[in-house]
C-alpha positions as CSV (number, residue, x, y, z in Angstrom):
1,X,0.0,0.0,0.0
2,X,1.5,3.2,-0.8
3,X,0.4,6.8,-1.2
4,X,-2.4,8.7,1.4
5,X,-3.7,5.6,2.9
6,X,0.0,4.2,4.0
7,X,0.1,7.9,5.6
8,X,-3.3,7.3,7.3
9,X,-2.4,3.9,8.9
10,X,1.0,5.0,9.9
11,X,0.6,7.8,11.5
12,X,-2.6,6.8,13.6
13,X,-0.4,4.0,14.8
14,X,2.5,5.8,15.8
15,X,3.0,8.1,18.5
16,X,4.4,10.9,15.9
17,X,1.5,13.4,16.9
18,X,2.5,12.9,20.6
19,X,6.2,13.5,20.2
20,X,5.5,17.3,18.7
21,X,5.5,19.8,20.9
22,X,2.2,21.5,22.3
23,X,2.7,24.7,21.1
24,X,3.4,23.5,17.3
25,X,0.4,23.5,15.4
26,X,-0.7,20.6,13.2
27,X,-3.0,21.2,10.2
28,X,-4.3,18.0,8.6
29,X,-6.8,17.1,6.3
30,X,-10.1,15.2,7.0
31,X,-8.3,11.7,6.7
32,X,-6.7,12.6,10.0
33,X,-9.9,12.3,12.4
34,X,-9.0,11.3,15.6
35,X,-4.7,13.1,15.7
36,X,-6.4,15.7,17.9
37,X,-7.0,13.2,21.0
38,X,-2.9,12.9,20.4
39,X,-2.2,16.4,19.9
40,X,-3.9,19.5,21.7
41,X,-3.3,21.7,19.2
42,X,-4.5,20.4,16.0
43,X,-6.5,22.3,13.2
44,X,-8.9,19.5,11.1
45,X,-11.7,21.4,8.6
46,X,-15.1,20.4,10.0
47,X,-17.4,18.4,8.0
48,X,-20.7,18.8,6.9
49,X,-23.8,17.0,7.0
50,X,-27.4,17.6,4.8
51,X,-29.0,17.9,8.0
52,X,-26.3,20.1,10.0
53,X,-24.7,22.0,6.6
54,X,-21.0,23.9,7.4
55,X,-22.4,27.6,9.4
56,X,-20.8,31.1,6.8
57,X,-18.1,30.9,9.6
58,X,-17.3,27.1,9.6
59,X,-16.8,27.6,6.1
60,X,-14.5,30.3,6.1
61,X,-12.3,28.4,9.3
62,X,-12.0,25.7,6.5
63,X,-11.0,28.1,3.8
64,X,-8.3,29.2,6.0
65,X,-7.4,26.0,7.1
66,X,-7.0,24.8,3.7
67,X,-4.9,27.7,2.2
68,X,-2.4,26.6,4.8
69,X,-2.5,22.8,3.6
70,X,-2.0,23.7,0.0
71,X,1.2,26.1,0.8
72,X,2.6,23.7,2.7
73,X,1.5,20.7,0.0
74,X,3.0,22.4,-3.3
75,X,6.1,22.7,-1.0
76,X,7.0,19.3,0.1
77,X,5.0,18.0,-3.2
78,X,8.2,18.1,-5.7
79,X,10.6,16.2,-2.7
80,X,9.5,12.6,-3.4
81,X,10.0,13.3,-7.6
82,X,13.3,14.5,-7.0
83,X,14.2,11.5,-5.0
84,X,13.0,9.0,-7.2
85,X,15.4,10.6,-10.2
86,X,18.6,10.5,-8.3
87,X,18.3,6.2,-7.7
């Protein structure tokens, strides 16, 4: 299994949330339920439902949430391509 699922299942079954420190923020997408019973300080977007839909200000947390995701994404997205042309 490779890819965002591998990330998934390792990182809810390692203590990597635990070892950062409390005042370091993590931002993470949906797929990462759960990290903030490991990690106080952890910034998930909130989902949605038909019956309880996102409130104007839910929806702009998320917005701001994901900006921050997608900066850091494009960032670390080249690494593994580089890698894989230097073997």
């Amino acid at each position: 299994m490779t890819g965002v699922a591998e990330g998934v299942i390792l990182s809810a079954n390692s203590d990597l949330f635990n070892k950062a420190p409390p005042e370091v923020t993590i931002w993470a997408d949906t797929g990462f339920q759960g990290i903030d019973k490991q990690h106080p300080n952890t910034q998930i977007p909130k989902k949605g439902t038909r019956k309880r839909p996102l409130s104007p200000e839910q929806k702009q947390e998320n917005k701001i949430i994901s900006g921050i995701r997608i900066t850091v994404e494009h960032a670390i997205g080249p690494i593994p391509s580089r890698n894989a042309t230097k073997r």
